[in-house]
C-alpha positions as CSV (number, residue, x, y, z in Angstrom):
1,X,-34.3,-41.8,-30.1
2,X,-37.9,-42.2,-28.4
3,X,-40.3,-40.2,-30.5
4,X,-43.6,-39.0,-30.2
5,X,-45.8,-37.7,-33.5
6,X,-49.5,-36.2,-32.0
7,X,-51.7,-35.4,-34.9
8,X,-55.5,-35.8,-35.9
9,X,-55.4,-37.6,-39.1
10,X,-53.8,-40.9,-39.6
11,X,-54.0,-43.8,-42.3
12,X,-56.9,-45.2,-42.9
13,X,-57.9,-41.4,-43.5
14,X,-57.0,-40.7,-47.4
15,X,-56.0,-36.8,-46.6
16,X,-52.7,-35.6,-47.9
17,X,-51.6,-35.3,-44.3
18,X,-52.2,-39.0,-43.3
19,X,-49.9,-39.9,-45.7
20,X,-47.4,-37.3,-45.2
21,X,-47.5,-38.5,-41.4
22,X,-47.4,-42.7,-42.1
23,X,-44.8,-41.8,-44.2
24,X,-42.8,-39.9,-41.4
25,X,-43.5,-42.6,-38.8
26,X,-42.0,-45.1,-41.2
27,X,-38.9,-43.0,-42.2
28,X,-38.2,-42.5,-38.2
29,X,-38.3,-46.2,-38.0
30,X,-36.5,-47.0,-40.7
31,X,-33.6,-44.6,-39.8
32,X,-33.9,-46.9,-36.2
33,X,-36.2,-44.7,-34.1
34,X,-38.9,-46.3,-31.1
35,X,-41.6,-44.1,-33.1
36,X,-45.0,-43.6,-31.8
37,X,-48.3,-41.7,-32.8
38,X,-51.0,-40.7,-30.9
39,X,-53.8,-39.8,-33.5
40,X,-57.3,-38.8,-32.4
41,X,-59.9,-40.9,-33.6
42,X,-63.6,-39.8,-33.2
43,X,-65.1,-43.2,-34.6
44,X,-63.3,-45.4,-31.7
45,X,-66.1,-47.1,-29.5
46,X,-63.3,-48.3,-26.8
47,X,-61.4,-45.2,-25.0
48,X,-58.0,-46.2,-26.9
49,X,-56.8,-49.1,-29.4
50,X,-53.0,-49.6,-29.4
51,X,-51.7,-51.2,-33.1
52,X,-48.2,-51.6,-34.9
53,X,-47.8,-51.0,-38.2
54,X,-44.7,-51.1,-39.9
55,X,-42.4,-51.2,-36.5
56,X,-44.9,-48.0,-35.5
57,X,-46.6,-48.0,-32.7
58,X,-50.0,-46.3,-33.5
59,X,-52.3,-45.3,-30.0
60,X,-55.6,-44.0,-31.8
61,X,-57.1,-42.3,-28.9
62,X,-61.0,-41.3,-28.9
63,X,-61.6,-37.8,-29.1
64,X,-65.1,-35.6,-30.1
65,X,-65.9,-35.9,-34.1
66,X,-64.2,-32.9,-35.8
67,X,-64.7,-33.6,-39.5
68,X,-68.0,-33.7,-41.3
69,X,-70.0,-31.9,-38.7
70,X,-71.0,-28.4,-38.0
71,X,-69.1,-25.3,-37.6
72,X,-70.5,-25.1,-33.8
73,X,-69.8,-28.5,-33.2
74,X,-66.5,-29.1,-34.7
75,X,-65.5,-25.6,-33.0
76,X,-66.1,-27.5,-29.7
77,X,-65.1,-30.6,-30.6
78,X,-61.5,-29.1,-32.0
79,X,-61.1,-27.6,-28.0
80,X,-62.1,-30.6,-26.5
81,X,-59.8,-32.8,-29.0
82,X,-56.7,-32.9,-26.9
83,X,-57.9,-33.6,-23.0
84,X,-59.7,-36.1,-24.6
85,X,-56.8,-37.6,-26.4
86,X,-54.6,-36.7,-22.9
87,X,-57.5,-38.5,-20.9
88,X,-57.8,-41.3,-22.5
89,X,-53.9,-41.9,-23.3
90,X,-53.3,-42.0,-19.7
91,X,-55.7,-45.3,-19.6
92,X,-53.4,-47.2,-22.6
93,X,-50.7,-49.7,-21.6
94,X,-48.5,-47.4,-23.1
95,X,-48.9,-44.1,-20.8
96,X,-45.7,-44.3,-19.3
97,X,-43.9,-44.8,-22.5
98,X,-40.9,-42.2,-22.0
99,X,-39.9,-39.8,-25.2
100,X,-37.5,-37.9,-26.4
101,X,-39.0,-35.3,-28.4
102,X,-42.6,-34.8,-29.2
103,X,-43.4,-33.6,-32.7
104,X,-47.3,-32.2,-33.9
105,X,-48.8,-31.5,-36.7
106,X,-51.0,-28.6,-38.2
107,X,-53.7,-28.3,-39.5
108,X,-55.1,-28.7,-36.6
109,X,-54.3,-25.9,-34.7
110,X,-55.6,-27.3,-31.5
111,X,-53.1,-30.4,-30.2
112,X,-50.9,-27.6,-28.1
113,X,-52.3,-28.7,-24.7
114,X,-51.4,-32.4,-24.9
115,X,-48.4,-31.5,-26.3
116,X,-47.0,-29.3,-23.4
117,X,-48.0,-31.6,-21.4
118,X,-45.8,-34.6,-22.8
119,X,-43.6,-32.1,-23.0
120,X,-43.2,-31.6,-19.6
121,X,-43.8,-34.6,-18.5
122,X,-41.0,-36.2,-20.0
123,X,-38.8,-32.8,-20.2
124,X,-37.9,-33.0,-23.5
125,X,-37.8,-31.3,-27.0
126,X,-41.5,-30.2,-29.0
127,X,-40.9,-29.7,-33.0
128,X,-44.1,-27.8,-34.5
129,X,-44.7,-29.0,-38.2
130,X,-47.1,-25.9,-39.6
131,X,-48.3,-26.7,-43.1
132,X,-50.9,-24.2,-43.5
133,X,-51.4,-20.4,-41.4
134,X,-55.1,-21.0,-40.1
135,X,-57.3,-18.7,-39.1
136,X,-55.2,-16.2,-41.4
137,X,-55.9,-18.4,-45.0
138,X,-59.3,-18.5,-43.8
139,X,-59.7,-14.7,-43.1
140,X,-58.1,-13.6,-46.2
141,X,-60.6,-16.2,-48.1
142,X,-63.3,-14.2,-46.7
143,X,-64.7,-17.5,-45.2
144,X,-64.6,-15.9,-41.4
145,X,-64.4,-12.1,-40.2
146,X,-61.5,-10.8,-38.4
147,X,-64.0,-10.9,-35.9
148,X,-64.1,-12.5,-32.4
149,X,-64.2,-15.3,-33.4
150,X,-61.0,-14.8,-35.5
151,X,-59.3,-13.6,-32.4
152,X,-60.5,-16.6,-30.6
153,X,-59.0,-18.8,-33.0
154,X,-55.5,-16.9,-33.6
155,X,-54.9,-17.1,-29.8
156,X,-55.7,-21.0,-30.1
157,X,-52.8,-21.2,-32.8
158,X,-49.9,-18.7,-31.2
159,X,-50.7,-21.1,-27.6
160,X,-49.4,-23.8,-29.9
161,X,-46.7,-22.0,-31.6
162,X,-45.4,-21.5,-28.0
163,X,-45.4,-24.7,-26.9
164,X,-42.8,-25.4,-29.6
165,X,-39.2,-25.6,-29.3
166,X,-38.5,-25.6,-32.9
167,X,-41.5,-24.9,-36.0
168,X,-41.0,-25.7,-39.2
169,X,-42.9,-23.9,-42.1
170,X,-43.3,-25.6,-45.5
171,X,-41.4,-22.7,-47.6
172,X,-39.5,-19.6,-47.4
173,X,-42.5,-17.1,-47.9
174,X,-44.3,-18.5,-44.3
175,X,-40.8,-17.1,-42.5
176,X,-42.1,-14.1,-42.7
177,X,-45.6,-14.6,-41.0
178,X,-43.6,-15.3,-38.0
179,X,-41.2,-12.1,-37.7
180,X,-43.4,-10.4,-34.8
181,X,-43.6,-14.0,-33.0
182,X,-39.9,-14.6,-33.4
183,X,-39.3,-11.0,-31.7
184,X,-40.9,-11.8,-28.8
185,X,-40.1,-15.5,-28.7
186,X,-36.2,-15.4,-29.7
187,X,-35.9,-18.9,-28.1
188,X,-38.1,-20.6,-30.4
189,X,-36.2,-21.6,-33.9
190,X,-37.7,-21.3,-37.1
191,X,-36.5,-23.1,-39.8
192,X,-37.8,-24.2,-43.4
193,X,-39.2,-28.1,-43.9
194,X,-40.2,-28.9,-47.2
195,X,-43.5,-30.7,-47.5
196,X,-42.3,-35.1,-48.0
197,X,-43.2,-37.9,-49.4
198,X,-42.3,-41.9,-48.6
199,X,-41.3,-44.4,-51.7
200,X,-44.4,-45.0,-53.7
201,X,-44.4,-47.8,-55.7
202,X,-47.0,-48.5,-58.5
203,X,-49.8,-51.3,-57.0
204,X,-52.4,-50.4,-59.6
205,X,-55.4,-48.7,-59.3
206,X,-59.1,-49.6,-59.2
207,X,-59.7,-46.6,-62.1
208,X,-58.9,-48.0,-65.5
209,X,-58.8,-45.2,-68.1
210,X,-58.9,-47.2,-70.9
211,X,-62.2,-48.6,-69.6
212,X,-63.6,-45.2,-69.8
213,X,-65.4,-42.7,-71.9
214,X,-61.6,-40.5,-71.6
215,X,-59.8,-44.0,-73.1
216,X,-56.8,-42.9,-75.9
217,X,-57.0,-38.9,-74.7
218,X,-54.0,-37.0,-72.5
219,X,-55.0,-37.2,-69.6
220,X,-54.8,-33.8,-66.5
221,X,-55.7,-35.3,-63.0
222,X,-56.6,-33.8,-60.0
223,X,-56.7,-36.4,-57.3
224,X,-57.2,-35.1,-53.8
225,X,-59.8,-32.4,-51.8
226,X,-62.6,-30.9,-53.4
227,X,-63.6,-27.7,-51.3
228,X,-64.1,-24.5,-51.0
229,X,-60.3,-23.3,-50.1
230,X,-59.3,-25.0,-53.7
231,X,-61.8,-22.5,-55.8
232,X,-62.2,-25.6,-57.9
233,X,-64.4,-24.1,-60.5
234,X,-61.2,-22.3,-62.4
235,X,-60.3,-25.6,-63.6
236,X,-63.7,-27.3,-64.3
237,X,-63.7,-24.0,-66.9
238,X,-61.0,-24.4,-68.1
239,X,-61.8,-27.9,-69.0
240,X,-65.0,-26.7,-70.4
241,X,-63.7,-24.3,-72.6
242,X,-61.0,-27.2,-73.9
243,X,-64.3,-29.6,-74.5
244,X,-64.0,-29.5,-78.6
245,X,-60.6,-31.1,-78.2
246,X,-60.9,-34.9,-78.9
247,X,-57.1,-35.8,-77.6
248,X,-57.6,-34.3,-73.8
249,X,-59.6,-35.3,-71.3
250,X,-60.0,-33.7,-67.4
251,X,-60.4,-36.6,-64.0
252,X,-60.9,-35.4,-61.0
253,X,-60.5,-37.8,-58.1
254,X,-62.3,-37.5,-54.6
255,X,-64.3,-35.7,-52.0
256,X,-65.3,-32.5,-50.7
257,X,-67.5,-30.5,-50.1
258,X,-67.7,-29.1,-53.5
259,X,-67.4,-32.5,-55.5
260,X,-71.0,-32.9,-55.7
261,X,-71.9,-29.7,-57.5
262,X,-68.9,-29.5,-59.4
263,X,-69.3,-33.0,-61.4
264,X,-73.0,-32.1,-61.5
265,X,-72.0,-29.4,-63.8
266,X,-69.6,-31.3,-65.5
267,X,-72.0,-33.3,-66.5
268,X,-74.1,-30.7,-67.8
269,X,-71.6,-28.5,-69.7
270,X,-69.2,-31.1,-70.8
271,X,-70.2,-34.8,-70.4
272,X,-67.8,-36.2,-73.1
273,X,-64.7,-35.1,-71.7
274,X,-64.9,-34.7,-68.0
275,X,-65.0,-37.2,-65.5
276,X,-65.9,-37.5,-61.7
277,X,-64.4,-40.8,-59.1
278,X,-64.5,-41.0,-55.5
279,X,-61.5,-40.9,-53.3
280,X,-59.3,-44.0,-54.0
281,X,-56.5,-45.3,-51.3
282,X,-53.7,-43.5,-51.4
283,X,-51.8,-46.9,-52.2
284,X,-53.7,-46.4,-55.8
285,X,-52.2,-42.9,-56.6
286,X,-49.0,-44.1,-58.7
287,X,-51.3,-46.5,-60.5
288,X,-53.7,-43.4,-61.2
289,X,-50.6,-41.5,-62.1
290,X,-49.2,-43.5,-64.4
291,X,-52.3,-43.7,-66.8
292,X,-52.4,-39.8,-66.8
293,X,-50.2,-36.8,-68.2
294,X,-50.4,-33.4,-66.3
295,X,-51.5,-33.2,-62.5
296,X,-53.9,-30.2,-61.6
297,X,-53.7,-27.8,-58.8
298,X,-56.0,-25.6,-57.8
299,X,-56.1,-22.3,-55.0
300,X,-58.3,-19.5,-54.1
301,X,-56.2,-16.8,-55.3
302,X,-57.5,-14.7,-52.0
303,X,-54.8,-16.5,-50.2
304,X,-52.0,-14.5,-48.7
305,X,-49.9,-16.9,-47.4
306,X,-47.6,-19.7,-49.2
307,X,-48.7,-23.2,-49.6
308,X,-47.2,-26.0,-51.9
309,X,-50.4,-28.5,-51.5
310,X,-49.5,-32.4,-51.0
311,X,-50.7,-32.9,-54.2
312,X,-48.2,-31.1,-55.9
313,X,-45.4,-33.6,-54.5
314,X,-47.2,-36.7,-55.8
315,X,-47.4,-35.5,-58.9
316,X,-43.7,-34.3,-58.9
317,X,-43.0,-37.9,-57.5
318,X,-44.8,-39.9,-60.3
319,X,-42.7,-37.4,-63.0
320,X,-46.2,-35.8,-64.0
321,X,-45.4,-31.5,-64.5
322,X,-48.2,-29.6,-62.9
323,X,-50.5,-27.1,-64.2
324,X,-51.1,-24.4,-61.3
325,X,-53.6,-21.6,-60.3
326,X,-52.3,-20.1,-57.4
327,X,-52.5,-16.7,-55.6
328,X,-49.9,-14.6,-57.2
329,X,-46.4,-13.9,-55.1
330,X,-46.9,-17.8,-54.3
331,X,-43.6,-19.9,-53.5
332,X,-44.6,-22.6,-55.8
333,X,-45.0,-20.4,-58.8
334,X,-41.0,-19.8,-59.0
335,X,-40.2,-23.2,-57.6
336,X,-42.6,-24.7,-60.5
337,X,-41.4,-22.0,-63.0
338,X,-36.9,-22.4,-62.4
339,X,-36.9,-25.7,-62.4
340,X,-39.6,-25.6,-65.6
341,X,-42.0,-28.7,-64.3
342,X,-45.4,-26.9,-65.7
343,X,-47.1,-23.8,-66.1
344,X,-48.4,-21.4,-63.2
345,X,-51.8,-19.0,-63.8
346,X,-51.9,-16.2,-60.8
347,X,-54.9,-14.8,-62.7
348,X,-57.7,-14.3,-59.7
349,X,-60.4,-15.8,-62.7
350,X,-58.1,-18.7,-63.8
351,X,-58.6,-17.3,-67.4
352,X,-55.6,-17.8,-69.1
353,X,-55.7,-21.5,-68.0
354,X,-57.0,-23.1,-71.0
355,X,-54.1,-21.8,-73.1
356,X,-51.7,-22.8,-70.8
357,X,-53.1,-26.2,-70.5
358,X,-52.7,-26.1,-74.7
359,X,-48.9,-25.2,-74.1
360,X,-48.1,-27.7,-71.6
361,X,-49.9,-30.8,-73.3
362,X,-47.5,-29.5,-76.4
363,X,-44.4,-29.1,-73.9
364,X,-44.8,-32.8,-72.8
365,X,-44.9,-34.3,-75.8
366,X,-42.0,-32.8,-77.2
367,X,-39.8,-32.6,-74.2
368,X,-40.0,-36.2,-72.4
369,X,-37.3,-34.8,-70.0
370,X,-39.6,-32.9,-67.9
371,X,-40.5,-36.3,-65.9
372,X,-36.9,-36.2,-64.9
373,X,-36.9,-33.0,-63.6
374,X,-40.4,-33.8,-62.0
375,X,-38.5,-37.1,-60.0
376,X,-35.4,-34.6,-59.8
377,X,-37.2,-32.6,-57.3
378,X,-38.9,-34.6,-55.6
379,X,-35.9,-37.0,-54.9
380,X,-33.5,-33.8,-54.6
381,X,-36.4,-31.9,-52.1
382,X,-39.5,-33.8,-51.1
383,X,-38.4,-36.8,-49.4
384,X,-39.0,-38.2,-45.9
385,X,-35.7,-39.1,-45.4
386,X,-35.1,-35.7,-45.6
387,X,-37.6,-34.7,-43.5
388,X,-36.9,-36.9,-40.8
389,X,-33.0,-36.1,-40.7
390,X,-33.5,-32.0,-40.6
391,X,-36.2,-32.9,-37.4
392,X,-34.1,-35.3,-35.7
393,X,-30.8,-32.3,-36.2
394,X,-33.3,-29.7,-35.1
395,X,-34.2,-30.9,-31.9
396,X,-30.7,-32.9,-31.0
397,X,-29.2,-29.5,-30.9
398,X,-31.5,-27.8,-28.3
């Protein structure tokens, strides 16, 4: 099969979502798919740069600057995004590359033009992979009004839920966001993909615990965003209020645009045992993994809809268990809880965290099989070659 993936993020970016989609691309050629991606890339000087990676053709197409900018401006960069990427497509040596099916990615919300028109233009099958309900999260954060510009933005997203054939949420709870949209679109399928990941093997890692001021302690790691949808202060007090305890120590791994402030105040309230890095390459997160204990997650508990982060599958991969605060009625919280890979806190002021965090360090050192169960679940659920077969029987069958 001839596929096109469109997305906005792409290897060398470090987000969750680059790697979920290199991983993709890979498993598509692996399983003997003519895989290509069309990524927008706002730093590109040239119109469009055509590489191959892995037997994946990759056509980063240049496109208005979306990330780091201001609302206005990434607003009107974000509707602008996909002519540009249509525009400048059409100038590559590869525009008249025939496909199959056409599968997107969001977040971003705004690819659905340059999707319907590959879709048309080659008459084939669109598979929408929806891994987070924006504007609704955002609303229900509080971080925009339900105002027009709300409205603006949920027509945006329901133009590119009908430009798919087939969507695919990332658990069961996000079915039910869809039940008016499914009345009045019955020839759209929804279905359930589970968040995936691509083999990971263990390259090191530039961060060398045992070089550090947390060297000999047990070690929770956060590796990944740093922002305001995470609500990242529940666990930087929760490792405050575990500060007296010589045999733990709290890393926290990245960007954001929190990560300033946050280790700013870790290094006022708890300079001992807290410690801040930059974003590494994803190739370094098994080496990072395999020097630590418990993996950290972290979301505003104003969320209303379901989300099982990227993060949470690395960890599961690397046979860390998690410790979660989440928005209560979250899918994670009985996926994390019946197959007993950590400990789940749905308390709005991440409270009861600390004593958790006491519990689990306990649980793993007495209970060495919950790393199994960890690589259980992501083997048995989380896999790309999963992923990439439920896709190719989704849209085969329209």
């Amino acid at each position: 099969m001839r596929v096109a993936i469109v997305a906005d993020v792409f290897p060398p970016l470090r987000s969750s979502g680059a790697v979920q989609l290199r991983d993709l691309s890979r498993e598509f050629v692996r399983q003997g798919h003519q895989t290509t991606v069309l990524v927008a890339s706002p730093d590109l000087k040239s119109a469009f740069r055509i590489d191959e990676q892995d037997g994946v053709t990759i056509a980063r197409l240049r496109s208005p600057k979306t990330k780091d900018v201001g609302y206005v401006r990434r607003m009107a960069g974000e509707f602008l995004m996909p002519f540009a990427m249509k525009r400048n497509y059409r100038k590559s040596p590869i525009a008249g590359r025939p496909y199959d099916a056409v599968i997107w990615y969001s977040p971003t919300i705004f690819l659905g033009p340059i999707v319907r028109w590959l879709k048309r233009r080659n008459n084939c099958t669109s598979y929408l992979i929806v891994r987070d309900i924006f504007p609704q999260w955002a609303a229900d954060m509080g971080l925009i009004s339900r105002g027009p510009a709300f409205q603006l933005l949920d027509q945006v997203a329901r133009y590119q839920y009908r430009s798919a054939d087939v969507i695919g949420v990332q658990t069961p709870g996000n079915l039910s966001f869809f039940d008016d949209f499914r009345t009045a679109h019955s020839e759209c399928q929804l279905e359930v993909l589970q968040n995936w990941l691509g083999d990971a093997p263990d390259r090191g890692c530039s961060i060398d615990l045992e070089a550090t001021k947390l060297a000999g302690r047990r070690i929770f790691v956060y590796a990944g965003n740093m922002g305001v949808a995470q609500q990242m202060d529940k666990l930087l007090d929760c490792a405050v209020a575990m500060r007296d305890r010589d045999d733990i120590g709290f890393l926290f791994v990245g960007r954001g645009s929190e990560a300033g402030r946050l280790s700013q105040l870790a290094a006022e309230r708890s300079p001992d045992t807290i410690l801040f890095h930059d974003e590494i390459s994803p190739d370094e997160i098994p080496g990072l993994y395999s020097q630590c204990n418990v993996g950290l997650i972290c979301l505003d508990s104003r969320h209303r809809t379901h989300n099982i982060p990227g993060k949470f599958l690395t960890y599961m991969q690397a046979g860390l268990p998690v410790l979660a605060s989440i928005n209560d009625g979250n899918d994670l919280q009985k996926m994390v809880e019946t197959r007993n890979v950590g400990r789940v806190s749905v308390a709005a002021d991440g409270a009861d965290l600390p004593g958790l965090a006491s519990a689990l360090i306990e649980r793993e050192l007495a209970d060495p099989a919950i790393a199994d169960r960890c690589r259980a679940l992501s083997n048995e659920l989380f896999s790309a070659r999963a992923a990439v077969g439920q896709i190719l029987d989704a849209v085969t069958q329209r």
